[in-house]
C-alpha positions as CSV (number, residue, x, y, z in Angstrom):
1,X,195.1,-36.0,112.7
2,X,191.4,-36.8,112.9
3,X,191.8,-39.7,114.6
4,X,194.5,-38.3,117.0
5,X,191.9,-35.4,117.9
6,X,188.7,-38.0,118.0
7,X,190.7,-40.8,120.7
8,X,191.8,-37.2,122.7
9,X,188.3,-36.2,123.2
10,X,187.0,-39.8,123.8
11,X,189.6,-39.5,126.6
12,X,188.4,-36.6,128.0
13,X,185.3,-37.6,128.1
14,X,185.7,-40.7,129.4
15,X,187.9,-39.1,132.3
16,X,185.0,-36.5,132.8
17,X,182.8,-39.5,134.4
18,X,180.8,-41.1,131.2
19,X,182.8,-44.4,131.3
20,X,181.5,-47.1,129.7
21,X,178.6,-45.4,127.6
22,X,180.7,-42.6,125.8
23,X,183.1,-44.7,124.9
24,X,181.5,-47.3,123.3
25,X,179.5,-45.2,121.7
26,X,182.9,-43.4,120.7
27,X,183.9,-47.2,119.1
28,X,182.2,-45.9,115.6
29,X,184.2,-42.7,115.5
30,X,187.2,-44.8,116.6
31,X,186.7,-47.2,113.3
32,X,186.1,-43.9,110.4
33,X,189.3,-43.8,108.9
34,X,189.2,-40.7,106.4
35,X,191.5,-41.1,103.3
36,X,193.2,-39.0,101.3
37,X,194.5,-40.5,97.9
38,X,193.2,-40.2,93.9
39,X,190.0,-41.0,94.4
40,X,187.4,-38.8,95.7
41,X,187.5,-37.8,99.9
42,X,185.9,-40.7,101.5
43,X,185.5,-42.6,105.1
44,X,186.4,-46.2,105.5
45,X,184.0,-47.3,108.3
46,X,185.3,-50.4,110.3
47,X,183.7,-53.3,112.5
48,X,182.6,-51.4,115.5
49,X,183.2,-52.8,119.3
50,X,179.8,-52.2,121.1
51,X,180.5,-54.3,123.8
52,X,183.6,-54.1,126.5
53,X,184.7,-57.7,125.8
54,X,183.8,-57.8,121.9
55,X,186.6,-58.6,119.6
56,X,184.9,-59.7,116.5
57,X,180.9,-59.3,115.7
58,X,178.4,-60.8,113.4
59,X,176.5,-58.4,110.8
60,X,173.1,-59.2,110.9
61,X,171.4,-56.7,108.3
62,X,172.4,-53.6,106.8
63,X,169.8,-50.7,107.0
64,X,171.0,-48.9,104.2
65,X,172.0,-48.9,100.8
66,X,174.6,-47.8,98.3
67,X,173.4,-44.5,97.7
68,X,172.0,-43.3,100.7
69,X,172.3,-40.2,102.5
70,X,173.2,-41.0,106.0
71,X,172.8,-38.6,108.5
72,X,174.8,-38.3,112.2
73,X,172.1,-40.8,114.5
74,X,171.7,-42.8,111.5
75,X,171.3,-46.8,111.8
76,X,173.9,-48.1,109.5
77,X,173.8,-51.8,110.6
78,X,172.5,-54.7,113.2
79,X,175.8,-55.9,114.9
80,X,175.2,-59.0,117.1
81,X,177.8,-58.8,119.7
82,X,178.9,-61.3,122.4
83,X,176.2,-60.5,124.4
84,X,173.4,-58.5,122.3
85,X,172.2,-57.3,118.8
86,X,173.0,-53.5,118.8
87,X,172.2,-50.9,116.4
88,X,175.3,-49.3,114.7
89,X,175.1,-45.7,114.3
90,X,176.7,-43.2,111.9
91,X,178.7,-40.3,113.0
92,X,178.8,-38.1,110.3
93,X,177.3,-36.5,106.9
94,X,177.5,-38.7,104.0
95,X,176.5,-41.2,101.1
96,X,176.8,-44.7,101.5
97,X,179.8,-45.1,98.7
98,X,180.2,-48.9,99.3
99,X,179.2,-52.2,101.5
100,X,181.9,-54.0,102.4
101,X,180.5,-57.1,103.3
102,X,177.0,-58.9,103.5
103,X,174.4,-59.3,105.3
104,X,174.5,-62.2,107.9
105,X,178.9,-62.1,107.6
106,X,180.0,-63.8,110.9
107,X,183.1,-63.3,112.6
108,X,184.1,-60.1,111.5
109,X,187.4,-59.0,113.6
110,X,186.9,-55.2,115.4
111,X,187.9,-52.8,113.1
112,X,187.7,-54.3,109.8
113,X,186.3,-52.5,106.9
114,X,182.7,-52.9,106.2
115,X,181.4,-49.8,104.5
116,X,182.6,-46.7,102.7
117,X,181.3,-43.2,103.2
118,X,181.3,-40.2,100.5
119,X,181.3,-36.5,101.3
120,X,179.6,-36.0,97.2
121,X,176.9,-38.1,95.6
122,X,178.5,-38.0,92.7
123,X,181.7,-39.4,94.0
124,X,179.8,-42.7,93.9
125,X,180.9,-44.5,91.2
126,X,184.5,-44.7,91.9
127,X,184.2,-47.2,94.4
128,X,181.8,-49.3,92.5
129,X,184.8,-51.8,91.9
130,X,187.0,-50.5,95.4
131,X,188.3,-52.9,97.5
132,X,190.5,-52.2,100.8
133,X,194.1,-53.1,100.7
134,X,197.4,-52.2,103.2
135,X,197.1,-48.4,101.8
136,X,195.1,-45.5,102.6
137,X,194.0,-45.1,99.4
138,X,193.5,-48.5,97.5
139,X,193.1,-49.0,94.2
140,X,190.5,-51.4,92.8
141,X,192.2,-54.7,92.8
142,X,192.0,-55.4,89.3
143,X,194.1,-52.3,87.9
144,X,197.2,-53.2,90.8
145,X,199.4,-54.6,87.9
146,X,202.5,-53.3,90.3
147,X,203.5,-55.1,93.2
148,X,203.2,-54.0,96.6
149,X,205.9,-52.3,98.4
150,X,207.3,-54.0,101.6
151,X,205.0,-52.8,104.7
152,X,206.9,-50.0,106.6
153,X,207.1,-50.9,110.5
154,X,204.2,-48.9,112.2
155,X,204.6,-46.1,114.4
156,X,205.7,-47.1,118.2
157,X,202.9,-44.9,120.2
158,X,203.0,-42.0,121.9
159,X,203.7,-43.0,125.7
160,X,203.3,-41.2,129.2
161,X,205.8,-42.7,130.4
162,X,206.1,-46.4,132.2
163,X,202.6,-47.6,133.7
164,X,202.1,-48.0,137.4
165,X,200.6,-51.0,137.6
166,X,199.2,-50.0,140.7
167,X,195.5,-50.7,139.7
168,X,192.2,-50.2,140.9
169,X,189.2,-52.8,141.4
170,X,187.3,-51.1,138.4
171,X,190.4,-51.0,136.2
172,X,191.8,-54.2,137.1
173,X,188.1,-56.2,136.4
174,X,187.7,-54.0,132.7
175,X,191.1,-55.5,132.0
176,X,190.4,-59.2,133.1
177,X,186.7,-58.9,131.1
178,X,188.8,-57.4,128.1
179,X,191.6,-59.7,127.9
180,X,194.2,-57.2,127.9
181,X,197.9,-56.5,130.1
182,X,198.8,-53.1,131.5
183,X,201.3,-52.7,129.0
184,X,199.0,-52.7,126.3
185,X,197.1,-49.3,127.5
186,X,198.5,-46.0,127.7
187,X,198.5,-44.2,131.0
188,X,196.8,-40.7,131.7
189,X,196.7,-40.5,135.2
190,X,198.5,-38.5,138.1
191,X,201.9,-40.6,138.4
192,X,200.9,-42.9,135.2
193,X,198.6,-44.5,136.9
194,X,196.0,-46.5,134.2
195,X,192.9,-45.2,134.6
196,X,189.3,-47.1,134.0
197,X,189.3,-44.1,130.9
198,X,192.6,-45.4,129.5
199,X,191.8,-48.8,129.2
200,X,188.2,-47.8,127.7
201,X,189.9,-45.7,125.0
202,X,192.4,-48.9,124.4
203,X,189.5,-51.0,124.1
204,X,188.0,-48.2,121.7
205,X,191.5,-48.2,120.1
206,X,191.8,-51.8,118.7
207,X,193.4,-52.9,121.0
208,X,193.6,-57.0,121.4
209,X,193.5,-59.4,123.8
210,X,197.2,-60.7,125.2
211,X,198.2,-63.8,123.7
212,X,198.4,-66.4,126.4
213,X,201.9,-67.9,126.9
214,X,201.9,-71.2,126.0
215,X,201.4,-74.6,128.1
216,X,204.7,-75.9,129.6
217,X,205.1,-78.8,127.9
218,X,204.5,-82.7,130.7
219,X,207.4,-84.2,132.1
220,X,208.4,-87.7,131.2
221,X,207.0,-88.5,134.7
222,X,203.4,-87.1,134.1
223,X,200.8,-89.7,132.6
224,X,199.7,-88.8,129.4
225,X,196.5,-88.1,129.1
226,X,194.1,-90.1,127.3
227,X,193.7,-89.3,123.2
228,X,189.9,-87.7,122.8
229,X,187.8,-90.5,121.5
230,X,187.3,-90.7,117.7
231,X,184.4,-89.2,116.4
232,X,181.6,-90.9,114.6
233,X,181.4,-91.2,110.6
234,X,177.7,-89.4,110.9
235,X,179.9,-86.7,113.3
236,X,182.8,-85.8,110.9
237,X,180.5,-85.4,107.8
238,X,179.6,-81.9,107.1
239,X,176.3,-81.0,108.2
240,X,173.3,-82.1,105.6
241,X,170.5,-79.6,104.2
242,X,167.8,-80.9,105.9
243,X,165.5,-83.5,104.0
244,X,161.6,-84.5,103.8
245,X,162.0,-87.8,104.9
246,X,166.0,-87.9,106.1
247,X,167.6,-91.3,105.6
248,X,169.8,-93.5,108.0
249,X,173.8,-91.2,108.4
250,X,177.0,-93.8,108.6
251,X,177.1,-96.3,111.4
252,X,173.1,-96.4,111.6
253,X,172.6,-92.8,113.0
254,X,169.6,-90.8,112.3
255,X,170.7,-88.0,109.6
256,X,170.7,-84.5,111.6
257,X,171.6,-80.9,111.0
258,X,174.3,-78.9,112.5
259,X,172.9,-75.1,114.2
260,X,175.7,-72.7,114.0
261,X,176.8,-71.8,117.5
262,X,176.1,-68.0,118.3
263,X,178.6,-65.3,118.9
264,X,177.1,-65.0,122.2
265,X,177.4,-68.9,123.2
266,X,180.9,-68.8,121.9
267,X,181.7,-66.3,124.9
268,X,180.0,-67.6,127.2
269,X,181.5,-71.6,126.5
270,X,185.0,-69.6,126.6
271,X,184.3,-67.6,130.1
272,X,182.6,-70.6,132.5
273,X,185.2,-72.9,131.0
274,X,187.9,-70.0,132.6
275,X,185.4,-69.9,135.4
276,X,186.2,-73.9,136.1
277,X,189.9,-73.7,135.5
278,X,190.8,-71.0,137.3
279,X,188.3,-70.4,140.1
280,X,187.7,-73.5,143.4
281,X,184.8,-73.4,144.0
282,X,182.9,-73.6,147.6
283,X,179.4,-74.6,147.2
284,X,177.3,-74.2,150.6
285,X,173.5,-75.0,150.6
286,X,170.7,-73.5,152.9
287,X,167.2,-74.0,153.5
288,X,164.7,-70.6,154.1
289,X,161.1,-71.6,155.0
290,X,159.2,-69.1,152.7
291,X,154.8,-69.7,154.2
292,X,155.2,-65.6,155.3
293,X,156.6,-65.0,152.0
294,X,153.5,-66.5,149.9
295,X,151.2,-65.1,152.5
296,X,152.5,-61.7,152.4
297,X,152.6,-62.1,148.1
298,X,148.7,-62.9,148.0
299,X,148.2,-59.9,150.5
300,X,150.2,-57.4,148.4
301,X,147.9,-59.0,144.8
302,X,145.1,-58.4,146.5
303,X,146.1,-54.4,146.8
304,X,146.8,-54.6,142.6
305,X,150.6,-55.1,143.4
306,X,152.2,-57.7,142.0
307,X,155.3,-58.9,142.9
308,X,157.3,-62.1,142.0
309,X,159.4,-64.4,144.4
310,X,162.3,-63.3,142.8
311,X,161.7,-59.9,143.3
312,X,161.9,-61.4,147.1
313,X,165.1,-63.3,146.7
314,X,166.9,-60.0,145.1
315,X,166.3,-57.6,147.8
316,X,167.0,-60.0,149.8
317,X,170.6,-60.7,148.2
318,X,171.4,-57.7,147.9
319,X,170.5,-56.9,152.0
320,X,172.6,-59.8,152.7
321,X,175.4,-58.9,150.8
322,X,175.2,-55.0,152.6
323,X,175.4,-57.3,156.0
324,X,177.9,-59.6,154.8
325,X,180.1,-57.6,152.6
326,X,183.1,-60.2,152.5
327,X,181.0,-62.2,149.9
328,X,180.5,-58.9,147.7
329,X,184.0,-59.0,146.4
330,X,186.3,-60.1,143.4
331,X,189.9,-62.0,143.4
332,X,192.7,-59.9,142.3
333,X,195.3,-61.7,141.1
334,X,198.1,-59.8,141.1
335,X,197.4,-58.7,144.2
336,X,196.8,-61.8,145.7
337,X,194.0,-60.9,148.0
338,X,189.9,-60.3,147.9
339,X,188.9,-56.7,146.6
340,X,185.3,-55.5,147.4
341,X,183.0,-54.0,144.6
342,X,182.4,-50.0,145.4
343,X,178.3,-51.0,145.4
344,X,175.8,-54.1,145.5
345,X,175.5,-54.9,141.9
346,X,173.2,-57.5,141.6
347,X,172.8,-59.7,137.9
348,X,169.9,-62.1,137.6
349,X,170.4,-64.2,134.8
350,X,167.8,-64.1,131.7
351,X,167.1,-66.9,129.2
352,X,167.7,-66.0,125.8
353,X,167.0,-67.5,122.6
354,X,171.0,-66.8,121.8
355,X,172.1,-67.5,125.3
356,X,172.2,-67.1,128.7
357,X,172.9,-63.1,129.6
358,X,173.1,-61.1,133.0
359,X,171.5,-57.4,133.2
360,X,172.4,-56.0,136.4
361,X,169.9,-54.2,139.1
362,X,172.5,-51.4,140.0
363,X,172.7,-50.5,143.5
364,X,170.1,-53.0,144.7
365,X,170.3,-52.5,148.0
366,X,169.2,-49.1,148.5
367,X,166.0,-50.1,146.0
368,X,162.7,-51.1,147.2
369,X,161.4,-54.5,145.7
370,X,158.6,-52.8,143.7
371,X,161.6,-50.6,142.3
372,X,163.7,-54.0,141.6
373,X,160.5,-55.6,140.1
374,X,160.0,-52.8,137.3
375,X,163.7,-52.7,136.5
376,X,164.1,-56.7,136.3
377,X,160.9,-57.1,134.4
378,X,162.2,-54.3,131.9
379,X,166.3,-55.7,131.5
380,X,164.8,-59.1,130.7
381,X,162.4,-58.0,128.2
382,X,165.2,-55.8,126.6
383,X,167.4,-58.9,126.9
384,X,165.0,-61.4,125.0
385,X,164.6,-58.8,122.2
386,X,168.5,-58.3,122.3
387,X,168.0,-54.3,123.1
388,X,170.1,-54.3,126.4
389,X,172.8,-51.8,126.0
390,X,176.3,-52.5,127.1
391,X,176.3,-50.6,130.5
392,X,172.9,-52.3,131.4
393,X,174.9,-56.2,131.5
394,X,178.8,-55.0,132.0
395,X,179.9,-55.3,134.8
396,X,177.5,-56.7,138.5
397,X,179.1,-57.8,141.6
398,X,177.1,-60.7,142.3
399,X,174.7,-62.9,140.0
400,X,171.3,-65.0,140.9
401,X,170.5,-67.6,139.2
402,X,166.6,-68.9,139.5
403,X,165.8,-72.5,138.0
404,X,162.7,-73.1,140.2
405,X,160.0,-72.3,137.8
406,X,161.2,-75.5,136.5
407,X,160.4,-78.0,139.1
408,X,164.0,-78.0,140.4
409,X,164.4,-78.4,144.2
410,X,168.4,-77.0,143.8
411,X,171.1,-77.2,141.8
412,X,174.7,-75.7,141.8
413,X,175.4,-72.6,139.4
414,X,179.0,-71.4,137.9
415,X,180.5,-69.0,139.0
416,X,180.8,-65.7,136.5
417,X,184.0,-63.9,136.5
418,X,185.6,-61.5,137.8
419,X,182.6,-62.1,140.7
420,X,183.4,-64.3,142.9
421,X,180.0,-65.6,144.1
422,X,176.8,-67.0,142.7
423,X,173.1,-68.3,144.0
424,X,171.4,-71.3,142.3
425,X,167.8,-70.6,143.6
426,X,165.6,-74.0,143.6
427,X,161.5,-73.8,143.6
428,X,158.9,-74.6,146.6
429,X,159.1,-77.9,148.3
430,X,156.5,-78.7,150.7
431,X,157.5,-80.8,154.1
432,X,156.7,-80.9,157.5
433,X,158.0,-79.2,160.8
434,X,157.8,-78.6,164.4
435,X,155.5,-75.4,164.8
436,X,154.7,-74.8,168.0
437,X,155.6,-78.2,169.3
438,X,153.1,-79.7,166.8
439,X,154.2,-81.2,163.0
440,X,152.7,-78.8,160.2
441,X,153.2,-78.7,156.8
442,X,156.0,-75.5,155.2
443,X,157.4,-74.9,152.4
444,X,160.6,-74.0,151.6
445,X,163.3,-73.2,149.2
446,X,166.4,-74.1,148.7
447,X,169.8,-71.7,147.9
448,X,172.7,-72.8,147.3
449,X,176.5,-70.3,147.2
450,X,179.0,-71.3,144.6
451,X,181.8,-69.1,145.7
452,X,185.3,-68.6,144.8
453,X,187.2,-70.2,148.1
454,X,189.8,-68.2,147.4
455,X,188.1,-64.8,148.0
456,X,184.9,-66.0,150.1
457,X,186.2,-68.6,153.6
458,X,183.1,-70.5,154.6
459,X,182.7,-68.7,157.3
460,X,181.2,-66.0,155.3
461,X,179.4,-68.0,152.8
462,X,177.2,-69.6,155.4
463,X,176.7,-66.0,157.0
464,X,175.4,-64.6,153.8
465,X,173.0,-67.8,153.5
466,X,172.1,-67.0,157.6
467,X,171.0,-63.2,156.5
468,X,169.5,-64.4,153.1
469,X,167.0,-66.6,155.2
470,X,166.1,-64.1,157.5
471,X,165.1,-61.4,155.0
472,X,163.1,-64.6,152.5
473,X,161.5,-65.4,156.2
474,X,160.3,-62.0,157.6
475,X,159.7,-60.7,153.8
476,X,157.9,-57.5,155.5
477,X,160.9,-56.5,156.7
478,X,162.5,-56.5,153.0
479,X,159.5,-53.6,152.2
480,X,161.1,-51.6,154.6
């Protein structure tokens, strides 16, 4: 009954317009699981999912302690997510009865126990040798002498009825970022239409990803494909603590250690290899002479306002992208066509020590670049400390990507789904052109589109690279 009445109002929030951010701050409510049994009242606390695409979570650090008093607000936990380290909060009175597992536990599936909650101090003690099992109430594993009963069949759940598959852009991109079908979320709209809510509150539910069917097996006609080549000795032995003066590995290799992939790179490996599969890829490449741009920077410093040349290169995405709106779209599969984002979401991806993550400038395109510059300069510090919150990297209809810091003149970026387009920005390169019938010496940068050709033709991609060189070339007009 509690958890019937917490999902309801999680619903009804969600479907009162607080989306994303009620309901994944709903996730810890949606993991207390109160028992009833002999021992005293207590709350089993799972493995929250802070993140819209989070289906298992590291624990960093506990901060608290059996015997706390925990308070509604309080920080139970550091959970590193697949895209940040967030703070997990408590939801309710209690004592900390219980730690279920320890600090620095990796993979820990949503929704498995990890702590235990006491309405009495004194109720303590019982769980000192608690463990959870299949019941509500488990009994400390050492006194089950009798064997478990066979596990009844769960529940089917309450339905409203066959879904209408009939989806929206919004609802149709949470379920490709979430891995799940239609007919794993429960409609609640007019008609049983699924609603961005529904498939929040599944999310917030437990529910997981659809198993993928399985690859049809090659016809006798198909070449095989070559067997992977065999690694090393020094490559199949497990990794070695490092040494003070490490000697030779098998075959003549240099002894190394093995650094534990993050949560965070995990995703991101999985998504860009999906990215490659399943989206062709146009690349188009254009050139934007950007003297006015460095003139007009050094004019602006000289006022006190600093702005960066990617604070440039964002307004000016996000002005093409309002003039070329056929490149600020998605590919719907089911629908087999292009479906525009609602705004002009732009992500600019930040360099992290755990990975490579994409806070979004929302609604770019009505901002001014001063506005773009403070919020930029803010996500990526928030991002580097692993602060951002969920809302502030879910999500973004187009993503810049900026390597020319680094002495890159271009390069070509992956594309990151559901978007279908991305800019690889190169640095400054100095050459020579006609200026008033005479050679002088420009600068310019290069851009180049990867776009998914199935939702962006070329026509359009080398329109958007046509607006994006008139805004970087008359930056004025981009203070407008």
């Amino acid at each position: 009954m509690v958890l019937t009445a917490l999902l309801a109002g999680c619903k009804g929030a969600i479907n009162n317009g607080h989306a994303t951010k009620i309901a994944l701050r709903s996730q810890a409510w949606l993991n207390y699981v109160r028992y009833a049994s002999s021992l005293p009242a207590h709350t089993v606390l799972g493995m929250p999912a802070l993140s819209p695409t989070m289906s298992q979570g590291n624990l960093g650090k506990w901060q608290v302690k059996v015997g706390d008093l925990v308070r509604p607000g309080s920080v139970l936990a550091e959970i590193e997510t697949d895209k940040a380290t967030l703070a997990f909060e408590n939801q309710d009175d209690g004592y900390v009865a219980k730690l279920l597992v320890q600090d620095g536990a990796k993979d820990i599936p949503i929704g498995q126990p990890v702590c235990v909650l006491v309405e009495e101090e004194a109720s303590i003690p019982a769980f000192k040798d608690w463990v959870p099992g299949k019941g509500a109430g488990a009994a400390p594993a050492q006194k089950a002498a009798a064997p478990a009963p066979a596990a009844q069949p769960a529940a089917p759940a309450p339905s409203a009825g066959p879904a209408n598959h009939r989806l929206g852009p919004a609802v149709r991109m949470l379920l490709e970022e979430s891995g799940l079908s239609p007919s794993q979320v429960t409609p609640t709209g007019p008609n049983s239409i699924i609603t961005k809510g529904d498939v929040l509150a599944a999310i917030a539910a437990g529910a997981k990803p659809a198993a993928k069917p399985a690859a049809a097996a090659p016809t006798a006609a198909a070449p095989a494909p070559p067997p992977p080549p065999k690694p090393s000795a020094a490559a199949a032995a497990p990794p070695q603590a490092p040494a003070a003066s490490p000697k030779a590995a098998a075959g003549g290799l240099p002894a190394f250690t093995d650094t534990p992939n993050t949560q965070m790179r995990k995703v991101i490996a999985s998504r860009l290899t999906a990215s490659k599969a399943g989206s062709p890829a146009l690349y188009v490449a254009g050139e934007a002479r950007v003297d006015a741009l460095t003139a007009l920077r050094k004019s602006l410093a000289a006022q006190g306002v600093a702005l960066s040349v990617n604070d440039f290169v964002v307004k000016a995405v996000a002005a093409a992208l309002v003039q070329v709106p056929e490149v600020n779209v998605h590919w719907d599969d089911k629908a087999g066509a292009p479906v525009p984002f609602p705004a002009v979401d732009v992500a600019v991806a930040v360099s992290t020590p755990g990975g490579l993550i994409t806070p979004i400038v929302r609604n770019a395109s009505a901002k001014s670049v001063s506005q773009i510059s403070a919020e930029v300069r803010a996500l990526a510090a928030r991002a580097r400390d692993g602060k951002l919150k969920p809302e502030e990297y879910s999500g973004g209809s187009f993503t810049i990507s900026n390597l020319g810091m680094y002495g890159l003149s271009s390069f070509s970026a992956i594309i990151n789904p559901p978007q279908a387009a991305i800019l690889a920005v190169g640095g400054f390169q100095a050459g020579t052109a006609l200026v008033g019938g005479k050679p002088s010496p420009v600068t310019r940068i290069t851009a180049t589109l990867s776009a998914d050709a199935r939702a962006v033709e070329g026509e359009a991609a080398a329109a958007f690279l046509a607006a994006l060189r008139a805004g970087l070339e008359a930056p004025a007009n981009l203070l407008m």
